[in-house]
C-alpha positions as CSV (number, residue, x, y, z in Angstrom):
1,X,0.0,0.0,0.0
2,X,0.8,3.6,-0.5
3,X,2.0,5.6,2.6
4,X,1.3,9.0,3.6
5,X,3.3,11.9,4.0
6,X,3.7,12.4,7.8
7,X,3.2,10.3,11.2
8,X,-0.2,10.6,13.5
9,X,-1.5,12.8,10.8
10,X,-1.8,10.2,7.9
11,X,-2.3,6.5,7.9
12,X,1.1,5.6,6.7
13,X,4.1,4.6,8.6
14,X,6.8,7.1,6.8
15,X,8.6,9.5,8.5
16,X,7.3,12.6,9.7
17,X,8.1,16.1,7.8
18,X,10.1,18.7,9.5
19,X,6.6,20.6,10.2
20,X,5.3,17.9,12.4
21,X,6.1,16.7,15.4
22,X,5.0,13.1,15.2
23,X,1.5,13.5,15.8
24,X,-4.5,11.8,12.2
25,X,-9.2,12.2,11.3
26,X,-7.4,9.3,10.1
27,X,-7.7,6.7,7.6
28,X,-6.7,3.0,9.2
29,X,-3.4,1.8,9.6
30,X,-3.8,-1.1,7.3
31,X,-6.6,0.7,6.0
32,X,-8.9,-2.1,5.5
33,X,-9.0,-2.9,9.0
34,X,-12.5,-1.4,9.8
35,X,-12.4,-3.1,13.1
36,X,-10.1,-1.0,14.6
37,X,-11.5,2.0,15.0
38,X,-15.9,0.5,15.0
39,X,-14.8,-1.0,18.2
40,X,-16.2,-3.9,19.7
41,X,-19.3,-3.9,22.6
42,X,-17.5,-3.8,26.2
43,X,-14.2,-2.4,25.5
44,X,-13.7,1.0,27.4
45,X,-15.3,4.3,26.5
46,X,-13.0,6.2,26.3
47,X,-8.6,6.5,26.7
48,X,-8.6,10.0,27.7
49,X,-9.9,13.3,28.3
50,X,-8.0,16.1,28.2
51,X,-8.6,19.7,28.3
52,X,-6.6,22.2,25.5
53,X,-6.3,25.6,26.4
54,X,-4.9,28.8,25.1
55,X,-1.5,29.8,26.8
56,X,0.4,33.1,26.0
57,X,3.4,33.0,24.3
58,X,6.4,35.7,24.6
59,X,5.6,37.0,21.6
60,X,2.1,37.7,22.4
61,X,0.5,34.7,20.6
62,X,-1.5,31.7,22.1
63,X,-0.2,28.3,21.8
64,X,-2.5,25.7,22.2
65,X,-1.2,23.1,25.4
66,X,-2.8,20.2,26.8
67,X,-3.6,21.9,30.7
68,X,-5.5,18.9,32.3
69,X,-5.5,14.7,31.5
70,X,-7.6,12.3,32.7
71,X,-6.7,9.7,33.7
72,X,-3.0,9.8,34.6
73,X,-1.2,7.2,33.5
74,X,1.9,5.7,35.2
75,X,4.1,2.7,35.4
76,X,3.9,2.6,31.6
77,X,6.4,0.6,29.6
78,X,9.0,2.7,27.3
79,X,7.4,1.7,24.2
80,X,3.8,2.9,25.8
81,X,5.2,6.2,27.2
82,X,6.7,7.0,24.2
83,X,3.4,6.5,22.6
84,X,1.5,8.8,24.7
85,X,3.8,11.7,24.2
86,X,3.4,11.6,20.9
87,X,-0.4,11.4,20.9
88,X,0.3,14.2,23.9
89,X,1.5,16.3,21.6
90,X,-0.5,15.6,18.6
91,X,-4.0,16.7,20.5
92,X,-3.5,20.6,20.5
93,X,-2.9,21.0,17.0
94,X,-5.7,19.6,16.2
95,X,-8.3,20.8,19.0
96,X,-6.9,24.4,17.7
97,X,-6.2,23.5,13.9
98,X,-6.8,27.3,13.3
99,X,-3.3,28.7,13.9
100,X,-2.2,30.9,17.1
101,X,-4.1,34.2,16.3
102,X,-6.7,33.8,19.0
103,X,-7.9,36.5,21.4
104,X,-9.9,36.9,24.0
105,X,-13.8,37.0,23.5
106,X,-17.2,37.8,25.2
107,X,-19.2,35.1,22.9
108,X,-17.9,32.1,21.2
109,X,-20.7,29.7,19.8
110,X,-19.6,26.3,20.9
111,X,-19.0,23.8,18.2
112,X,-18.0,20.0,18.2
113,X,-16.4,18.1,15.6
114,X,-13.5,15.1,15.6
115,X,-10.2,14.2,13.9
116,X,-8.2,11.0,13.6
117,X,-4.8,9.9,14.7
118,X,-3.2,6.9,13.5
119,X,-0.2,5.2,15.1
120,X,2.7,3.6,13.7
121,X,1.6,0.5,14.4
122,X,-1.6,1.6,12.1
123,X,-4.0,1.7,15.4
124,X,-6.4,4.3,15.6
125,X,-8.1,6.9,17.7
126,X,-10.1,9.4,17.1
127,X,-10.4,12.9,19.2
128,X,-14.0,13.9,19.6
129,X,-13.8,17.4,21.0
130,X,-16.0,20.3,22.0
131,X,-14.6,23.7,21.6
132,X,-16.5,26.3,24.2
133,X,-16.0,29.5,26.1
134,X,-16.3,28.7,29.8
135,X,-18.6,30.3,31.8
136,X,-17.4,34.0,33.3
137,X,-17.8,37.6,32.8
138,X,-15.8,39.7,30.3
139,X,-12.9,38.6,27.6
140,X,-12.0,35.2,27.9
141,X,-10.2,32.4,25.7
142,X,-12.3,29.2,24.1
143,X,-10.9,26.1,25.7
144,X,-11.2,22.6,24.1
145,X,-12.7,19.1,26.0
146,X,-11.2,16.5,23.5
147,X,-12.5,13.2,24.6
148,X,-9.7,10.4,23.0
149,X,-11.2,6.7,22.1
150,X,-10.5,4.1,19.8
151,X,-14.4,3.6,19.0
152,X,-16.4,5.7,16.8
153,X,-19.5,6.8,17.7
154,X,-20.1,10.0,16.8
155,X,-23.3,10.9,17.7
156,X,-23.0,8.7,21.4
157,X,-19.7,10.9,22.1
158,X,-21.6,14.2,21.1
159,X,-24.2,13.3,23.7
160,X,-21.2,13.0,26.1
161,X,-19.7,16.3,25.0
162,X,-23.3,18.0,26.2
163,X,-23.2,17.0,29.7
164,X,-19.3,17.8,29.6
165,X,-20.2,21.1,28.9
166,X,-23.4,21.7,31.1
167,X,-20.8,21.1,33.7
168,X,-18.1,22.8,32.7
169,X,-20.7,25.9,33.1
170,X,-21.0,24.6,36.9
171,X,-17.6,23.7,37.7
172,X,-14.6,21.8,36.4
173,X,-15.1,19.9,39.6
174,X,-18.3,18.1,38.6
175,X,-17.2,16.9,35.2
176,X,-14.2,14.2,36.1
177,X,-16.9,12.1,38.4
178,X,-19.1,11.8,35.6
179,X,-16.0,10.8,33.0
180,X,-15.0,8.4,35.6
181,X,-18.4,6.6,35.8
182,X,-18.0,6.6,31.9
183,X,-14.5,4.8,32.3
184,X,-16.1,2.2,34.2
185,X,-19.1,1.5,31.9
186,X,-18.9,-1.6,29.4
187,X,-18.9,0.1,25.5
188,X,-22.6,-0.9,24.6
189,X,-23.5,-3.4,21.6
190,X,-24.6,-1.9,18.3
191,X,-28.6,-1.0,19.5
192,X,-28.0,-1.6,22.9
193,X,-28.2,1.1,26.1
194,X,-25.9,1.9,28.5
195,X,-27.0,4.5,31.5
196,X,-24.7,6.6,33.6
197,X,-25.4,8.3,36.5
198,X,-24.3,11.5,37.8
199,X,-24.5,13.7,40.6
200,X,-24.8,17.3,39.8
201,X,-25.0,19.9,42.4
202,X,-28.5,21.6,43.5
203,X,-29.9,19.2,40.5
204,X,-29.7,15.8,42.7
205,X,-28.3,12.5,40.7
206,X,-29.2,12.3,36.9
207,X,-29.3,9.2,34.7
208,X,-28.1,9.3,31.2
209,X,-29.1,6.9,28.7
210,X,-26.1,6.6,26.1
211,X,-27.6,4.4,22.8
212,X,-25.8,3.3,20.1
213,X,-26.7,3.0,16.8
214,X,-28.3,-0.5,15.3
215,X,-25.9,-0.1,12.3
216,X,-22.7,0.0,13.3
217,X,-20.7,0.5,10.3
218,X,-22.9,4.3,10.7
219,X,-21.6,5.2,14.0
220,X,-19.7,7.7,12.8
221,X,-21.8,9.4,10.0
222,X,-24.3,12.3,9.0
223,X,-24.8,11.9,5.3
224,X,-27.1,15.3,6.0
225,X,-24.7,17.2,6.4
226,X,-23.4,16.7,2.7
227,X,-26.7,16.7,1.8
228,X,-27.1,20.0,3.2
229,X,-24.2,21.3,1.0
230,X,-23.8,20.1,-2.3
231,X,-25.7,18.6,-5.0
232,X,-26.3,14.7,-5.5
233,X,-24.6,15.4,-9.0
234,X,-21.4,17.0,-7.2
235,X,-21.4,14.5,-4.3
236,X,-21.3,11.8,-7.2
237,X,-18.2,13.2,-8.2
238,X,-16.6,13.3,-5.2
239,X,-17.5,9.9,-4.9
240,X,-16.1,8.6,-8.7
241,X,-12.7,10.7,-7.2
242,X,-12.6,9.0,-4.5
243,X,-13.8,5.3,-5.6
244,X,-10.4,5.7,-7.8
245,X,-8.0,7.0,-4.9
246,X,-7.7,10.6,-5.8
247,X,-6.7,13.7,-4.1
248,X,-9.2,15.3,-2.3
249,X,-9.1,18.9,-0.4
250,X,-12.4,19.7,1.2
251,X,-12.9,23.9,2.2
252,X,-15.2,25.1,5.1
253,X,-14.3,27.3,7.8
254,X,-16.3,26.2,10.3
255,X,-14.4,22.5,11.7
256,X,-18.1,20.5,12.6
257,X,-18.6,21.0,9.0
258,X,-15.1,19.8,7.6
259,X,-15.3,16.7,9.9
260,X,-18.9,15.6,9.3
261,X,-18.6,15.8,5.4
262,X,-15.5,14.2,4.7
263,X,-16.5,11.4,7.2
264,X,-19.3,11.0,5.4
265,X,-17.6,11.0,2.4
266,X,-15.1,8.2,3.5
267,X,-18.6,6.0,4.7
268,X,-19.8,6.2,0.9
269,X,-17.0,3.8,0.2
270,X,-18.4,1.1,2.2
271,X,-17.6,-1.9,2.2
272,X,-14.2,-0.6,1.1
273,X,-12.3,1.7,3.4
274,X,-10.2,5.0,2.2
275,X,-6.7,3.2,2.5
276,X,-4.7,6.5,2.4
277,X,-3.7,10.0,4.1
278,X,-6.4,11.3,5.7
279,X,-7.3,14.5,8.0
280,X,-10.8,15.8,8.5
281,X,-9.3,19.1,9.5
282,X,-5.7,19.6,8.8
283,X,-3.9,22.0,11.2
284,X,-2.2,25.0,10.0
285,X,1.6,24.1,10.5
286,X,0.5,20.7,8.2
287,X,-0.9,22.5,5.2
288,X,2.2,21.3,3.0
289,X,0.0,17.9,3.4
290,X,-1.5,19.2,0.0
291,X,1.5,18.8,-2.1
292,X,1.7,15.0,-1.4
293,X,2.2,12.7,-4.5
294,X,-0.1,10.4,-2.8
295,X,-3.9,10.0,-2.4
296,X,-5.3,12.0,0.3
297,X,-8.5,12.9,1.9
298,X,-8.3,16.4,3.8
299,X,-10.3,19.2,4.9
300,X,-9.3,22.6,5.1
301,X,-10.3,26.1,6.7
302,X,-11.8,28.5,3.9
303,X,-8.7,31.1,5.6
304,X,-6.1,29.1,4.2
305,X,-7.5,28.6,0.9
306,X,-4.8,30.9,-1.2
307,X,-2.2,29.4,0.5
308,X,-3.4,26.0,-0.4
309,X,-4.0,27.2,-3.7
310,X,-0.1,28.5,-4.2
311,X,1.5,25.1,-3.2
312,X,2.9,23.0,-6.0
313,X,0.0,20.6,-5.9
314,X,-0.5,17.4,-8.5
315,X,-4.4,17.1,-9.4
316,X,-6.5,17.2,-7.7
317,X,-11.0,17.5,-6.9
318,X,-11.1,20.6,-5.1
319,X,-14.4,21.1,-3.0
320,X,-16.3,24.4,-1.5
321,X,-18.6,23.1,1.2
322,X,-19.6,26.7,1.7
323,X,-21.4,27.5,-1.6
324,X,-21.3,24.0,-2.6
325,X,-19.5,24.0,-5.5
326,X,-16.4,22.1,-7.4
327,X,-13.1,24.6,-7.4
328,X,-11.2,22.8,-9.4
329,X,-11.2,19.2,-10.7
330,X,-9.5,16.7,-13.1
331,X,-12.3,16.6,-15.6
332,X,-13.3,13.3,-16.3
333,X,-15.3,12.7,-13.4
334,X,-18.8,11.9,-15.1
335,X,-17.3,9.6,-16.9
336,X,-15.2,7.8,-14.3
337,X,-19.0,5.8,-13.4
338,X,-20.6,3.3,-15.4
339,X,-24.0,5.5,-16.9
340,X,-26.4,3.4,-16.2
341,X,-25.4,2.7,-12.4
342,X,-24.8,6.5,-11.9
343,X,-28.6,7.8,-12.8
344,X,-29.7,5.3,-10.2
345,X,-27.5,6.1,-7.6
346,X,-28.5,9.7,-9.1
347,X,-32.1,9.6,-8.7
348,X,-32.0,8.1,-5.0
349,X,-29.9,10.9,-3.9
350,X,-32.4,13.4,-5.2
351,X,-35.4,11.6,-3.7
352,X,-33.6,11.6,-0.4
353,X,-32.4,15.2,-1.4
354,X,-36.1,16.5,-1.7
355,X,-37.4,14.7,1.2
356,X,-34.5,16.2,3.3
357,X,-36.8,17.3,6.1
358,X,-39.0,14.7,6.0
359,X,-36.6,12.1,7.0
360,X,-34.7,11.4,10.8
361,X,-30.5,11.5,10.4
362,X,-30.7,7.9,10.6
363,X,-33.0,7.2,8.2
364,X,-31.1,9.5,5.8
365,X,-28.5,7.6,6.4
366,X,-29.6,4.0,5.9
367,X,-31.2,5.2,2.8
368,X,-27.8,6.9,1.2
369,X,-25.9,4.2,2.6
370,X,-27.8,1.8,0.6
371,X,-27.6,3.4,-2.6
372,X,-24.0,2.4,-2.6
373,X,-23.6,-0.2,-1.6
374,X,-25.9,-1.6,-4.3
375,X,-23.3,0.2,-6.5
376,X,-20.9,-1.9,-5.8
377,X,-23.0,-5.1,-5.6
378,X,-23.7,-4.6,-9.3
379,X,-20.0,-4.0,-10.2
380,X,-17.9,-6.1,-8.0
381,X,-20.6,-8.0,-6.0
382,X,-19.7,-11.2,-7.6
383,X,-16.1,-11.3,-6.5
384,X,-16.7,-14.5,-4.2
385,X,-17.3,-16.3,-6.9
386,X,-14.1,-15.8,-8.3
387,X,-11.8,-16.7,-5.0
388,X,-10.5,-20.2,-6.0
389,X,-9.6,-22.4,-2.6
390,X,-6.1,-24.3,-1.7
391,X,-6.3,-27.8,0.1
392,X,-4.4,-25.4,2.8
393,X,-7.5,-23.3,3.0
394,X,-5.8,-20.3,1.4
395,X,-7.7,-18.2,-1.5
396,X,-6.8,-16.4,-4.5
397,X,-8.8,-14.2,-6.4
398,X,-8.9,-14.6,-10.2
399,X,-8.9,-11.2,-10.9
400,X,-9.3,-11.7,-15.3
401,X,-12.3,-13.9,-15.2
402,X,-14.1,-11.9,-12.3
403,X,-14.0,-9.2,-15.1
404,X,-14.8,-10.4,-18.1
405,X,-17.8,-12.1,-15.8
406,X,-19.4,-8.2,-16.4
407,X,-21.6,-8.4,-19.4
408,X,-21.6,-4.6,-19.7
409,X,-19.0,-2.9,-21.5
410,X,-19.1,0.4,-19.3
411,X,-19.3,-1.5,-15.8
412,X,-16.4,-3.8,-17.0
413,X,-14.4,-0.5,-17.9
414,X,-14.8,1.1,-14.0
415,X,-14.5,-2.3,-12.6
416,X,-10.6,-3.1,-14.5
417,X,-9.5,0.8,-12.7
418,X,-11.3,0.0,-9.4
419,X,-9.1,-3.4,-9.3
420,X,-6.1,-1.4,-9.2
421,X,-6.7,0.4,-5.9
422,X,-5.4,-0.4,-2.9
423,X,-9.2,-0.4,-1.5
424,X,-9.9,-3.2,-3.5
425,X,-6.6,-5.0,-2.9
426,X,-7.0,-4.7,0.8
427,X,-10.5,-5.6,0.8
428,X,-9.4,-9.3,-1.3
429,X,-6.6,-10.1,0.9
430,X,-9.3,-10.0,4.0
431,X,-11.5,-12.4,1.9
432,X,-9.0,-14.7,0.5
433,X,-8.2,-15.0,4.4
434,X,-11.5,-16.6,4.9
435,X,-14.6,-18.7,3.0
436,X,-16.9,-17.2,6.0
437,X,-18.3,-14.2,3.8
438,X,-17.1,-10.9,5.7
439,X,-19.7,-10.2,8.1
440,X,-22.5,-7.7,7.0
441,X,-20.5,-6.5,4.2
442,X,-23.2,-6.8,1.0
């Protein structure tokens, strides 16, 4: 597989670049591996919580700096210590991803979005955080609850971000019981309930029901929120871009909107997963990210955008999320899809598109979800068949006649590109692995 450019912001395992310090909204480490960031039903919530606040700097700046973790962590081994400085060190730049000009303010809206950091050792966790101005008269500086797990749940961890923050209006004092009794609550099964209770002063002891999702591989997804912002007809582009492992660079300012569309961007791949460099909200120091050779997937504040625009990028599908529009593209992408297959993936996004408001998140989701996948259950749907068994139980997939198995001309023509990517090729070696059919996966 290809690598990235840089450490803890990518999913590769090179070296970082001189503008990073080793610290990704991540792809996976071997990319396929879906597993390791879903999660599995009883592991712990949550790794860490730490708090990110503004400290001045001698030349009158704020720097971002980790000013309270939880929990502490001691007698760890070298390996695990070295590990945690780097993922120490990682977490500001990407709770403040907006550079050092900050001052103090009298209203901040609060907003909550997440990034990704993979590990050399391709692990992953992602940061879900909640940016806020704490409670208090006159100026003050926003301050950042970043809540670090290896499962991903967005919605569930949002839910935890509110009552983080209706405490953090009471005291700092009432939030690290309630994190605790987190810590010590099994991870609930896809559909299943979990509730924590909390003691809040003057309000008595509260119970908080924390749900996940039936469908787990949508944890982590709002297709409404790309919805919201660009037509089915542009998001089908994205999509052809992406189903060939192309660079992507996603513009918003606001950081909830970055990391909810190019999440769900990276869920319309599914059953494949993006197998490359990938950062929901790269930081400022990291914008050189954009003249990778590589695939990537990255989002970017609208500030930055002329600086983006001067470094000496290869092509690339550059997208506006704030008037929904396509900046700059290759140029072939309605043609990268086979015709047929992209009107009917077409006319499900616009019945979904004009029933927006008619429809809960997760229905939207289920619904976008499933135009997709039947996208690629017509093109490479049939790739079991063409897995030929060892006596030693061992597969390999017959990658010419699974091809010319296509009776269409135009589907055959995608499918011999999609082949090629490292998507696909990570997604065969899991199922040459195995006869048991991947679990859920059509």
């Amino acid at each position: 597989r290809q690598r990235g450019c840089f450490l803890w912001a990518t999913d590769g395992k090179e070296e970082p670049s001189a503008a990073d310090s080793k610290p990704s909204p991540g792809a996976s480490g071997k990319a396929g591996d879906r597993s390791s960031v879903l999660g599995s039903a009883g592991q712990f919530f949550f790794e860490y919580l730490v708090v990110v606040s503004l400290k001045k700097t001698p030349d009158g700046h704020y720097e971002p700096k980790i000013s309270y973790q939880f929990p502490k962590r001691e007698n760890l081994l070298k390996g695990q210590k070295e590990e945690e400085e780097r993922l120490l060190k990682a977490i500001p730049l990407f709770c403040f991803p907006d550079g050092n000009n900050w001052a103090p303010v009298t209203e901040f809206p609060s907003e909550t979005f997440s990034f990704v950091l993979t590990n050399v050792d391709g692990s992953r966790k992602i940061g879900y955080c909640r940016r806020l101005l704490p409670a208090g008269r006159g100026t003050r500086l926003p301050e950042v609850f970043c809540i670090i797990s290896c499962l991903g749940c967005f919605g569930l961890f949002s839910k935890i971000l509110d009552e983080v923050e209706k405490r953090r209006q009471i005291s700092m004092a009432v939030i690290y019981p309630f994190m605790q009794g987190l810590r010590e609550s099994p991870f609930p099964a896809p559909g299943k309930t979990v509730t924590i209770k909390s003691f809040i002063p003057e309000s008595g002891t509260e119970l908080i029901e924390l749900t996940r999702p039936v469908d787990a591989h949508l944890e982590h997804v709002e297709f409404q929120a790309l919805l919201q912002r660009l037509s089915p007809q542009l998001i089908l582009h994205i999509f052809a871009s992406a189903v060939l492992e192309r660079r992507l660079i996603f513009l918003a300012e606001e950081l909830s909107v970055l990391s909810q569309c190019i999440h769900a961007v990276a869920a319309l791949l599914y059953p494949f997963t993006w197998a490359h460099t990938y950062i929901p909200v790269v930081p400022e120091c990291l914008l050189d990210t954009v003249c990778c050779p590589t695939p990537f997937m990255v989002g970017i504040q609208m500030r930055h955008l002329e600086r983006v625009l001067d470094q000496p990028m290869e092509e690339a599908l550059l997208v506006d999320l704030c008037k929904g529009k396509i900046l700059q593209a290759v140029g072939d992408e309605e043609e990268i899809l086979p015709i047929k297959l992209q009107n009917e993936v077409l006319m499900s996004l616009n019945r979904h598109h004009s029933n927006n408001n008619l429809q809960t998140s997760e229905q939207v989701n289920a619904l976008v979800s499933e135009a997709f996948v039947q996208f690629f259950v017509r093109t490479v749907g049939h790739y079991a068949a063409h897995i030929k068994w060892g006596r030693n139980g061992r597969g390999a997939f017959q990658e010419r006649p699974f091809c010319k198995a296509l009776a269409s001309k135009t589907n055959r023509r995608f499918v011999k590109k999609f082949v090629k990517t490292n998507m696909f090729s990570l997604f065969i070696e899991e199922a040459e692995k195995s006869r048991i059919p991947q679990e859920g996966t059509w």
